[in-house]
Backbone as numpy.savetxt, mean C-alpha at the origin, in Angstrom:
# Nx Ny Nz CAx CAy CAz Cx Cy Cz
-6.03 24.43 21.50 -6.34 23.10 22.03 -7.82 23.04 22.40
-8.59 21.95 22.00 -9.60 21.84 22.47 -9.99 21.51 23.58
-11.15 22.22 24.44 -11.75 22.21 25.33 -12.76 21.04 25.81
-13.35 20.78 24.96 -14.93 19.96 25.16 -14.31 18.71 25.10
-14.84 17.58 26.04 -13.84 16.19 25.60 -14.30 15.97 24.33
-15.45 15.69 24.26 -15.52 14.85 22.58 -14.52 15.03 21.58
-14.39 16.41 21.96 -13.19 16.83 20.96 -11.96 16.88 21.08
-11.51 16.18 22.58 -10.18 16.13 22.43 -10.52 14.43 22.38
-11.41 13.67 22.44 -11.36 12.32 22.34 -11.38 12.13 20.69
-11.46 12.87 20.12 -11.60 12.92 18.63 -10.29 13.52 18.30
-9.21 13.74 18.41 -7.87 14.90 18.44 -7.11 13.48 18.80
-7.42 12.64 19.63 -6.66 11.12 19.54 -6.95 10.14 19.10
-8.27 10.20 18.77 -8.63 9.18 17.63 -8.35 9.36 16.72
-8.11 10.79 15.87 -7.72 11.01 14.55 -6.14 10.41 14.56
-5.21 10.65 15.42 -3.69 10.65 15.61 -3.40 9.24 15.68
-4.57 8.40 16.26 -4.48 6.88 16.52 -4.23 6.48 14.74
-5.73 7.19 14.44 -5.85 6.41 12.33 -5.18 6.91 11.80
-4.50 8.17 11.98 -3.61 9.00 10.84 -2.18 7.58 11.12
-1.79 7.40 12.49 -0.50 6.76 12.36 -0.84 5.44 11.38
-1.68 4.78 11.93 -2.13 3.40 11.19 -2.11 3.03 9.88
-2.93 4.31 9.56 -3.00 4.59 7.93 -1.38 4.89 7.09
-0.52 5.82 7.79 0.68 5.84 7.83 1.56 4.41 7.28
1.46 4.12 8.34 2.46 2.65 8.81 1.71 1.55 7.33
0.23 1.60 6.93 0.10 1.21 6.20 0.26 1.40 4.33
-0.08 2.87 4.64 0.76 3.19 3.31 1.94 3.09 3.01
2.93 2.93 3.94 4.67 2.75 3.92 4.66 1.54 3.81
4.01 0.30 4.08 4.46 -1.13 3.82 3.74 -0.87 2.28
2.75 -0.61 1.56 2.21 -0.75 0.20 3.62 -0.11 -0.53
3.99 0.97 -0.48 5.03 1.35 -0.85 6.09 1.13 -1.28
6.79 0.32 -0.05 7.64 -0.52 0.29 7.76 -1.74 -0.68
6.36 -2.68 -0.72 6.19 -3.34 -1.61 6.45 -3.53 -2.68
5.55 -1.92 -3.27 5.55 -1.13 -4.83 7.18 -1.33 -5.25
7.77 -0.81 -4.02 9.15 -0.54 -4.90 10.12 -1.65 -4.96
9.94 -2.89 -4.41 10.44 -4.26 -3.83 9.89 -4.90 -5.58
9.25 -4.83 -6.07 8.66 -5.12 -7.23 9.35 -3.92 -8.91
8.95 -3.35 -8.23 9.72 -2.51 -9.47 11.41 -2.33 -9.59
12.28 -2.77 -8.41 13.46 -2.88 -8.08 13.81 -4.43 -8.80
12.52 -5.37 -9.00 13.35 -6.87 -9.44 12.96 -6.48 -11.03
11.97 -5.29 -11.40 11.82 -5.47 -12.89 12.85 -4.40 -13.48
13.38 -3.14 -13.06 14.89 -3.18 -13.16 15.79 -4.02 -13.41
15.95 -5.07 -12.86 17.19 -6.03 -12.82 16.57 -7.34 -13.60
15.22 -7.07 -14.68 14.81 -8.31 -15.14 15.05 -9.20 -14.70
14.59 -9.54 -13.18 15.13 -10.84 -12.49 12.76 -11.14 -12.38
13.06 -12.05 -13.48 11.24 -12.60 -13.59 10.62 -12.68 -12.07
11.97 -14.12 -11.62 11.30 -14.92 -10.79 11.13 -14.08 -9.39
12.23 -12.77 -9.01 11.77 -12.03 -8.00 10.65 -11.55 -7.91
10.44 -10.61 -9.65 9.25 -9.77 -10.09 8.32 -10.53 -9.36
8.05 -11.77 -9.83 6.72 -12.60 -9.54 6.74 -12.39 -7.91
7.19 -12.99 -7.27 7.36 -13.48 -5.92 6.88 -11.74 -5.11
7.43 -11.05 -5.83 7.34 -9.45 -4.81 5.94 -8.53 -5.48
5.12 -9.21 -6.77 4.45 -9.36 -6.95 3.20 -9.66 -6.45
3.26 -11.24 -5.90 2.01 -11.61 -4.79 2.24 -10.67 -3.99
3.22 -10.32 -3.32 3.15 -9.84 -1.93 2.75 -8.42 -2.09
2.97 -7.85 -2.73 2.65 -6.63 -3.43 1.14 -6.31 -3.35
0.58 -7.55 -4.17 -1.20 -7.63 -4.29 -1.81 -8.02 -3.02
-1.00 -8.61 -2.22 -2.06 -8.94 -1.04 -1.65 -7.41 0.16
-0.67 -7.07 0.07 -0.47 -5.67 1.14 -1.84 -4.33 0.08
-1.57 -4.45 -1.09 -2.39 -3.82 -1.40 -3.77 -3.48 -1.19
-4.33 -4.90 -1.79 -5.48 -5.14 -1.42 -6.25 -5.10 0.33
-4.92 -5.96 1.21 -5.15 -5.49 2.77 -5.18 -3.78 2.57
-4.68 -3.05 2.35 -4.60 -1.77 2.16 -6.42 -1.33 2.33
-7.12 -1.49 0.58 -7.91 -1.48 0.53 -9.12 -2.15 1.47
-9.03 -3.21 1.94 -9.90 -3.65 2.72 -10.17 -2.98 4.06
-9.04 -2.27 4.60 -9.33 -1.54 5.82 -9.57 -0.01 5.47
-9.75 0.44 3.90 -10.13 1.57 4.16 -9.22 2.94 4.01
-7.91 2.24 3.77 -6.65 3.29 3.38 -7.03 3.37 2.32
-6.88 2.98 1.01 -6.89 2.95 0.13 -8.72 2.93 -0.72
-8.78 3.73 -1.90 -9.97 3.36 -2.43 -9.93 1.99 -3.57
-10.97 1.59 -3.19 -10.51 -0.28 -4.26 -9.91 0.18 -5.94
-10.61 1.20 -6.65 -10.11 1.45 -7.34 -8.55 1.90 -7.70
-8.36 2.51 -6.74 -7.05 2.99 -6.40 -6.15 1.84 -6.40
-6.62 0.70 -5.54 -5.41 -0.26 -5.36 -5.76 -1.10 -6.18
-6.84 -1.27 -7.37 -6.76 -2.10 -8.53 -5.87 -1.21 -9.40
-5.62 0.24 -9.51 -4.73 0.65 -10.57 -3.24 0.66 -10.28
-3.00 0.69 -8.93 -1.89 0.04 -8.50 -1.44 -1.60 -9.00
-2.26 -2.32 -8.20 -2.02 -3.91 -8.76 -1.60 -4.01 -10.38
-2.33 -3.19 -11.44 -2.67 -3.43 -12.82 -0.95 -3.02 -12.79
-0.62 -1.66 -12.89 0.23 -1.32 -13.32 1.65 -2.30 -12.54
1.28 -2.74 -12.09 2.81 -3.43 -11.07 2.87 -4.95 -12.15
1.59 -5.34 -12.21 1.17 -6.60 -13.09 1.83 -6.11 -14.55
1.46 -4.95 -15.12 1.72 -4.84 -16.52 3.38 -4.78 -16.90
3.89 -4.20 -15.18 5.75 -3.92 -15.81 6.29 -5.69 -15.46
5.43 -6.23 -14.29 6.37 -7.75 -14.48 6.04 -8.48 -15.73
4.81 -8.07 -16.21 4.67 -9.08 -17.42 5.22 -8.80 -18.63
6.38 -7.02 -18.82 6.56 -6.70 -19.85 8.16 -7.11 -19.74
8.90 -7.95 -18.37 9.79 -8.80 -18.68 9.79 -9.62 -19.40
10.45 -9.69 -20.64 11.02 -10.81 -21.73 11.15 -12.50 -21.06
């Protein structure tokens, strides 16, 4: 255990962003699979709908820093490419 505060004020700041980051990768996730669960069941109009929501948790993702932008554009692409390869 650390001694010096800085470093235990840094030992709860890390535990503060690790949860955050957490809680935020589990809703992108969550999403991911809310989307790939309606293109299973070729149901379009879910795909679409869990789709937006998909791209905007993502992208929030990216904007705070969980995610690298690239990262959550190859996410978005690939979620985009299986709803659009519904018939």
């Amino acid at each position: 255990m650390a001694n010096i505060k800085s470093a235990k004020k840094r030992i709860l700041v890390n535990r503060t962003k690790a949860a955050r980051n957490k809680a935020i990768k589990s809703a992108v996730k969550t999403s991911i699979k809310k989307v790939e669960t309606a293109v299973a069941n070729k149901d379009k109009e879910a795909a679409n709908s869990a789709l937006l929501e998909a791209i905007s948790t993502i992208d929030k993702a990216a904007a705070k820093g969980v995610y690298h932008k690239n990262t959550s554009s190859r996410k978005v692409s690939r979620l985009s490419k299986a709803v659009n390869s519904i018939a």
